[in-house]
C-alpha atoms as one frame of an Amber mdcrd trajectory, in Angstrom:
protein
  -8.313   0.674 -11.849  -7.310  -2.882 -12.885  -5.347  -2.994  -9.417  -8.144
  -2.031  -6.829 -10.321  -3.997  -9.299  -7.963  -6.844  -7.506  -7.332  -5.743
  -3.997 -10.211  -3.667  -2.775 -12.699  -6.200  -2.564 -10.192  -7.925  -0.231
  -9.224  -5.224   1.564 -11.799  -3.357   2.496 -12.975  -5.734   5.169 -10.120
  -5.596   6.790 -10.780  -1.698   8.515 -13.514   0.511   9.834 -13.217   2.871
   6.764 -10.971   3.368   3.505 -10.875   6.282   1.199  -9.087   5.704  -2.177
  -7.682   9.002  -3.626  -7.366   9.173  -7.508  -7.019  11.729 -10.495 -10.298
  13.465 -11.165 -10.249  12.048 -14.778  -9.422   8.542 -13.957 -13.508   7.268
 -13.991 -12.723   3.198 -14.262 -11.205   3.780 -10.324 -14.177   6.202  -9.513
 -16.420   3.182 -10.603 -14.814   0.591  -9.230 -15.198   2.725  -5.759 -18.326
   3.040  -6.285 -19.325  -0.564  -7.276 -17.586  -1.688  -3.827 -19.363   1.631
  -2.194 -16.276   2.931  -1.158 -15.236   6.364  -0.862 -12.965   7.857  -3.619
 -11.481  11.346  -3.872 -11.364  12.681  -6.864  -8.202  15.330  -6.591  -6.377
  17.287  -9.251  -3.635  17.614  -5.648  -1.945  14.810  -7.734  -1.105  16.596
 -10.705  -1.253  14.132 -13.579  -3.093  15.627 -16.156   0.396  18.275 -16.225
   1.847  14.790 -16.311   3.007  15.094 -12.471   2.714  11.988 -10.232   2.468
  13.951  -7.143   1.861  11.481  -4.436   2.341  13.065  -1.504  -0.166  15.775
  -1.734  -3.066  12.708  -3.140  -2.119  10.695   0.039  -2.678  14.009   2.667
  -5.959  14.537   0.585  -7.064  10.988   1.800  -5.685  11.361   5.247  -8.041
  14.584   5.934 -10.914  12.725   5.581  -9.934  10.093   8.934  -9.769  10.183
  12.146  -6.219  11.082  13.533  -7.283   9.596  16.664  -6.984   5.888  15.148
  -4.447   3.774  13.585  -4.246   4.423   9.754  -2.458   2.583   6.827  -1.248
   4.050   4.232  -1.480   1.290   1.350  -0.731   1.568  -2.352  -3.337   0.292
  -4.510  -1.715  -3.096  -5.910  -1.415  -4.090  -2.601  -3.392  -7.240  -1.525
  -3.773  -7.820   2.176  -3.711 -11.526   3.639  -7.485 -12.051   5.204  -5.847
 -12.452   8.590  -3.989  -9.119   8.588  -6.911  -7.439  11.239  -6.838 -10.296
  13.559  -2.874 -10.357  13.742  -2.503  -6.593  14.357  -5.459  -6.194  16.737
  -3.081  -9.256  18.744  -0.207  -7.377  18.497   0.286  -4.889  21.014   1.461
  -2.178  19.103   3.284   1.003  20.208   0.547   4.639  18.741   4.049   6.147
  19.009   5.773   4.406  16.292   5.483   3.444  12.576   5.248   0.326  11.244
   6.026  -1.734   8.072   5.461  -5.285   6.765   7.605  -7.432   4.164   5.589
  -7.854   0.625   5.541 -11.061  -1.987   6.235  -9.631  -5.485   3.588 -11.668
  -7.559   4.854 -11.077 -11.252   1.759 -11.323 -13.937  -1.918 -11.779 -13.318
  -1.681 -15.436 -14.271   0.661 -16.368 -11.637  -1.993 -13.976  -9.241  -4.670
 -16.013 -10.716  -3.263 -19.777 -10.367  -2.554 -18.378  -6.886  -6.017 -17.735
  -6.141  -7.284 -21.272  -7.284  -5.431 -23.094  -4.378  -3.394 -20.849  -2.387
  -0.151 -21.576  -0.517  -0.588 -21.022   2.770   0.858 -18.146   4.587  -0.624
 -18.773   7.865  -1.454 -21.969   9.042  -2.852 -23.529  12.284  -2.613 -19.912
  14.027   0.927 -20.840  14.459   3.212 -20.736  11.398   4.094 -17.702   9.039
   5.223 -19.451   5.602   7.012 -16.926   3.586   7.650 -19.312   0.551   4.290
 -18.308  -1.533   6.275 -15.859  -3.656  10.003 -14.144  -3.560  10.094 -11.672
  -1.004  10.343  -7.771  -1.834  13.334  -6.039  -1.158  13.721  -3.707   3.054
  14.861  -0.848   2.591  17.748   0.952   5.448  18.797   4.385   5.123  22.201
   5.193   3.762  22.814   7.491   6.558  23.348   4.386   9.260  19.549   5.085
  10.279  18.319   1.574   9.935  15.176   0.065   8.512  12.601   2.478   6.818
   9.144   1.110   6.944   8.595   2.088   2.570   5.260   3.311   1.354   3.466
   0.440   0.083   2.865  -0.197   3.682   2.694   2.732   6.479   0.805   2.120
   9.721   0.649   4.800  12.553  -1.705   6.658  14.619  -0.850  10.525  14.020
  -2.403  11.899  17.098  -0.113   9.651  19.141   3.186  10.240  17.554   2.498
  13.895  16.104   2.482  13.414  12.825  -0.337  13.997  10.520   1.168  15.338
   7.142   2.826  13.682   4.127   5.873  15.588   2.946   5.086  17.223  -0.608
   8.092  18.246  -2.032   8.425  15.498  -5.143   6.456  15.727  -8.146   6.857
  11.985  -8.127   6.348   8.631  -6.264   9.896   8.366  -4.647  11.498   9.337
  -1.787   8.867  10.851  -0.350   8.141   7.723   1.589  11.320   7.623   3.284
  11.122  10.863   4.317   8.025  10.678   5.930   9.304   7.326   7.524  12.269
   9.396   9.029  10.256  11.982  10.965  10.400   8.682  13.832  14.008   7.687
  14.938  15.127   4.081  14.158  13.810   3.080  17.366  10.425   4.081  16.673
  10.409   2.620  13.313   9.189  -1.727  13.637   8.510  -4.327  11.335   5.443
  -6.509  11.631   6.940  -9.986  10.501   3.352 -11.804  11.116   1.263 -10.107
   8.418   3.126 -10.306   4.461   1.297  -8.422   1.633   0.943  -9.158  -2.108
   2.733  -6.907  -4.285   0.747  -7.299  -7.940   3.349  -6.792 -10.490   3.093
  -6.278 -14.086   5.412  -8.231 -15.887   7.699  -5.763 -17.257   7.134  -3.714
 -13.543  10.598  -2.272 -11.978  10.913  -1.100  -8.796  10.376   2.495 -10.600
   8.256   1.710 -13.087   5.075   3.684 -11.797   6.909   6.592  -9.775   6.082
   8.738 -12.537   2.270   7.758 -13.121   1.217   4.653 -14.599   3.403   3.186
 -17.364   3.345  -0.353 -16.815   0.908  -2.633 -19.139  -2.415  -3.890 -17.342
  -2.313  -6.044 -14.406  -4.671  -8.645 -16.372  -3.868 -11.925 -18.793  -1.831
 -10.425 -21.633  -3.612  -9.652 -25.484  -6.764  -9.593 -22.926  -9.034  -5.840
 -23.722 -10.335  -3.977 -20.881
């Protein structure tokens, strides 16, 4: 909860609709939801209370409640969305037969998030300029196999009636790999970047790249010795 706590209110202005799929013991998300009058599924798909983290089948309980029709993102919760994000898609002409990706910040520790929001460095600036100096940049990801870039799972925007694929693959009892399989069901042709639009990745200070595949194990995403 302490990361939609940050993000939703952000976020949710930038589509038509968004569903937020949690466990159906994990209340301080349902609330949050609620507070923001959002919809959240409440879905024992995911496994955690047999201490399971599995994401696939949580995300394809979230996707049966859209519209194939349209574009969706798939978007992990401690994701923060710049405001223009809408605007700058909408502009960009994209292809319903491919996927696409974006680049992410990695903001490390609510205080840095915080000072952030007090004066923020520009990332877009006189409809003209994409400044990627706010934060360091996240890591792409290419598959091993020669296949090229793989748009990863923080960020995964496609229209599934278009391209023919409505499913997340549910194979892992955890939060990895699955994304890159799913990424792979387009070739490397059909698979683009978006370089105008650059998320926020908010990072607990001792967060690794694995940290949270497993379920949540990093501390809260607020000023440390702080109670929630």
């Amino acid at each position: 909860s302490d990361f939609p706590r940050c993000t939703l209110p952000a976020n949710k202005h930038l589509f038509d609709r968004i569903v937020v799929v949690t466990s159906a013991e994990d209340r301080d998300t349902q609330r949050i939801c609620e507070f923001h009058h959002v919809q959240c599924i409440k879905t024992d798909a995911l496994n955690s209370r047999w201490n399971q983290f599995c994401k696939g089948a949580g995300i394809n309980e979230g996707l049966s409640r859209l519209d194939k029709d349209a574009w969706v993102v798939h978007l992990d919760a401690d994701i923060w969305l710049p405001p223009q994000t809408r605007l700058l898609l909408q502009n960009a002409n994209l292809d319903p037969c491919m996927i696409y990706g974006i680049d992410r910040f990695c903001v490390k520790g609510y205080a840095e998030w915080d000072k952030f929001l007090e004066m923020p460095t520009l990332q877009h600036e006189c409809d003209a300029y994409v400044h990627l100096n706010a934060f360091p940049l996240g890591t792409r990801v290419t598959s091993k196999d020669g296949g090229g870039y793989i748009p990863i799972g923080f960020f995964q925007m496609w229209r599934p009636a278009a391209s023919d694929v409505h499913d997340y693959p549910v194979a892992h009892t955890d939060a990895g790999r699955g994304d890159m399989a799913f990424a792979k069901k387009w070739p490397r042709a059909k698979r683009g970047l978006i370089p105008e639009v650059v998320g926020y990745h908010l990072e607990s200070t001792d967060a690794s790249m694995s940290a949270n595949w497993y379920g949540r194990k990093t501390a809260p995403f607020t000023y440390p010795g702080s109670q929630r």
